[in-house]
Structures are given as structure tokens and as C-alpha cells.
C-alpha positions as CSV (number, residue, x, y, z in Angstrom):
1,X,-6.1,-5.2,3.4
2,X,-8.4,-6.6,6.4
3,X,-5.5,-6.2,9.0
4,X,-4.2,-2.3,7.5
5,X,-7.8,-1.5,8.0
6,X,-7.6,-3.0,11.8
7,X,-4.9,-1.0,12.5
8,X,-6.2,2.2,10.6
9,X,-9.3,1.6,12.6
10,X,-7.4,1.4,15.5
11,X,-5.1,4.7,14.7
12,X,-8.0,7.3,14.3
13,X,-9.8,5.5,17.5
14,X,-6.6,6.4,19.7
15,X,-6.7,9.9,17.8
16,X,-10.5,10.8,18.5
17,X,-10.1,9.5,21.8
18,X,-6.8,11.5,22.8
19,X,-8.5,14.7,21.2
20,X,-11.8,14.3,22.9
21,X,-9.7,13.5,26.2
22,X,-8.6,17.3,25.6
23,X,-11.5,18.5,24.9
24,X,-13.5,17.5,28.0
25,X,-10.5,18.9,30.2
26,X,-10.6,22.2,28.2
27,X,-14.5,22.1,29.3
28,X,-14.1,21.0,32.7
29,X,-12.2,24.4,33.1
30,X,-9.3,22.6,34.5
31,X,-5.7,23.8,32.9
32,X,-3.3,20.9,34.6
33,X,-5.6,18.6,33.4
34,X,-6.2,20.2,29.9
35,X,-2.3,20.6,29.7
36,X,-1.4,16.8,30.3
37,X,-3.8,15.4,27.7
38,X,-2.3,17.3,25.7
39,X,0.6,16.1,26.0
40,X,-0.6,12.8,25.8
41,X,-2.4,13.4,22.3
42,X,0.2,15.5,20.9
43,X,2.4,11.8,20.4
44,X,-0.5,10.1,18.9
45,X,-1.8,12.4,16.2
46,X,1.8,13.2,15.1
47,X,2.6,9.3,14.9
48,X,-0.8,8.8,13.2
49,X,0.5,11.6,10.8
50,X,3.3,9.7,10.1
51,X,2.1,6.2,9.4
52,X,-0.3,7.7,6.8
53,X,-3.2,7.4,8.9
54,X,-3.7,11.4,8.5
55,X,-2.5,14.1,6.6
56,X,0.8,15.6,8.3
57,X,-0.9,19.0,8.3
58,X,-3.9,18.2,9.5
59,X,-1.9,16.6,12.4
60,X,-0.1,19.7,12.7
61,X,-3.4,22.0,12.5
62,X,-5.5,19.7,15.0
63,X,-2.2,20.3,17.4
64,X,-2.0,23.7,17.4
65,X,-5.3,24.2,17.8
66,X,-6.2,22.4,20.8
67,X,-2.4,24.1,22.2
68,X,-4.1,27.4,21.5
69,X,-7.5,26.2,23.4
70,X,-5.3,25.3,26.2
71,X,-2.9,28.5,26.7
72,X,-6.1,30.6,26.4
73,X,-7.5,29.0,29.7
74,X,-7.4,30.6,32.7
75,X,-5.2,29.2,35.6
């Protein structure tokens, strides 16, 4: 139980840290740079999904959210 909670721990750490990586990029105004965290986060909240570290649709929600943040920027 101790090491499933490490690597749970671990999981949504990696997760808050990829979306929040997005999030400052989506504030800084810059798209390139909002566009490749994406892309770096996009891996880790589906994998996270699929270990049973979150629910698959909430994944999926938190992913097409952010994508819809990003494409709405302005170039």
C-alpha cells in the first residue's frame, strides 16, 4: 500500500506539474510555448488515466480543455 501510494503521489505530481507548465505558457501569451507543453502533458494525463490514477474522462476533459485554451490564443 505505502509504495502504490508513492507512485500515486508521484502520478498526480507529474500531472499538476505538466498542466500548470501549460498554464503559465497560456499566460505568458506565448503559443509555441503553450503548444509544446501541451504536448508534453497530453502523454502524462492520458497515462495517468490509464494506470487508474484518474478517471479516463476527466483525463480526456482536462485535455481538451487546455487544447481549446491553446487554439484560442493568438499567434
Amino acid at each position: 500500500m505505502i509504495s502504490r501510494t508513492k507512485i500515486n503521489k508521484a502520478r498526480s505530481t507529474r500531472v499538476k506539474s505538466g498542466v500548470r507548465g501549460v498554464e503559465e505558457a497560456i499566460a505568458s501569451g506565448d503559443k509555441t510555448k503553450a503548444l509544446a507543453a501541451l504536448k508534453a502533458a497530453e502523454p502524462v494525463l492520458v497515462r495517468t488515466a490509464q494506470k487508474g490514477g484518474m478517471h479516463k474522462k476527466t483525463a480526456s476533459r482536462k485535455v481538451s480543455r487546455l487544447a481549446q485554451r491553446v487554439k484560442s490564443m493568438t499567434a
